[in-house]
N, C-alpha and C positions, 0 to 999 in steps of 0.2 A: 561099316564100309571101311575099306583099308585105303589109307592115304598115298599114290603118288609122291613118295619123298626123293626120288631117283629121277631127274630131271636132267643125268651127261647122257649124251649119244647126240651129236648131231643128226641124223638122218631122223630121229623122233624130232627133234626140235624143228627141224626147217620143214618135215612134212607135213605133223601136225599140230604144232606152236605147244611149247610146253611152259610153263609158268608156275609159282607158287598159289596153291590157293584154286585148279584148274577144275579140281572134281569136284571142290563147290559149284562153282560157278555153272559146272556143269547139270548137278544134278538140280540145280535152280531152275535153269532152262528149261531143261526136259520134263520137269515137274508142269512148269509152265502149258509148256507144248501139251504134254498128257492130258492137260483141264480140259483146254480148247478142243483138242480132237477127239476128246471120248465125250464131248459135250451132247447134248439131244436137240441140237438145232442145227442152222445153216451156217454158223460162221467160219467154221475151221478154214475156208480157202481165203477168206480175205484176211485173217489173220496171218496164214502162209504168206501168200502174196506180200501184203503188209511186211512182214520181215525179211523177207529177199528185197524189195525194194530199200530196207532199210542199211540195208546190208552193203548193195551196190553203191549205195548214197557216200555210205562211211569212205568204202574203199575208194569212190571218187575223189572224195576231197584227200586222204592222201596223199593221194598220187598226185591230184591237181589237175584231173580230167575233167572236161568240158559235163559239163550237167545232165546227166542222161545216158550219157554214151559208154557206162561201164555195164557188163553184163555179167550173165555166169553160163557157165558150162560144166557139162559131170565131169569131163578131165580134161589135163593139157592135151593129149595126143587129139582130141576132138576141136578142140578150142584152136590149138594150132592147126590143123585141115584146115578149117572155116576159115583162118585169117589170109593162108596162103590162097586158100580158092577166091576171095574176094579179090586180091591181089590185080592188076592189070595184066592179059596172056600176056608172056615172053620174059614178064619182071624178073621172074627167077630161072630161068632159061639157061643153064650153065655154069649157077651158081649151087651152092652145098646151106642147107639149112642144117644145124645142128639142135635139137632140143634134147 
């Protein structure tokens, strides 16, 4: 496998985090993952599940979010719909959202 030694370009770094060391750790994971899902029984969802929670957990403390209350979504433009539709009518009435 050929190494990722080319880590400049912002737009790779802030989209999909780039670090020394990435394609291990990647092909660790997904090594991982491949056990679980090509397994012959039932666990593969609560293994998913399990790591998305796990996942939401890390990024909670982070940020320093209240326990529970971080989620996910397939993308920003989705994730932002939902936040502005939760929103109270009129909140944004006249105003400009930029993402």
């Amino acid at each position: 496998m050929l190494s990722n030694t080319n880590a400049g370009g912002y737009f790779l770094y802030h989209s999909i985090g780039m670090y020394p060391g990435k394609d291990e750790d990647l092909a660790r994971a997904m090594a991982e993952f491949a056990q679980v899902w090509a397994a012959p029984n039932d666990k593969q969802w609560g293994y998913v599940l399990r790591k998305r929670h796990e996942f939401t957990e890390h990024w909670g403390r982070l940020i320093n979010a209240p326990k529970g209350s971080v989620t996910t979504t397939d993308n920003v433009t989705e994730g932002m719909h939902k936040l502005m539709r939760a929103l109270p009518e009129g909140r944004l009435r006249g105003k400009r959202v930029l993402v």
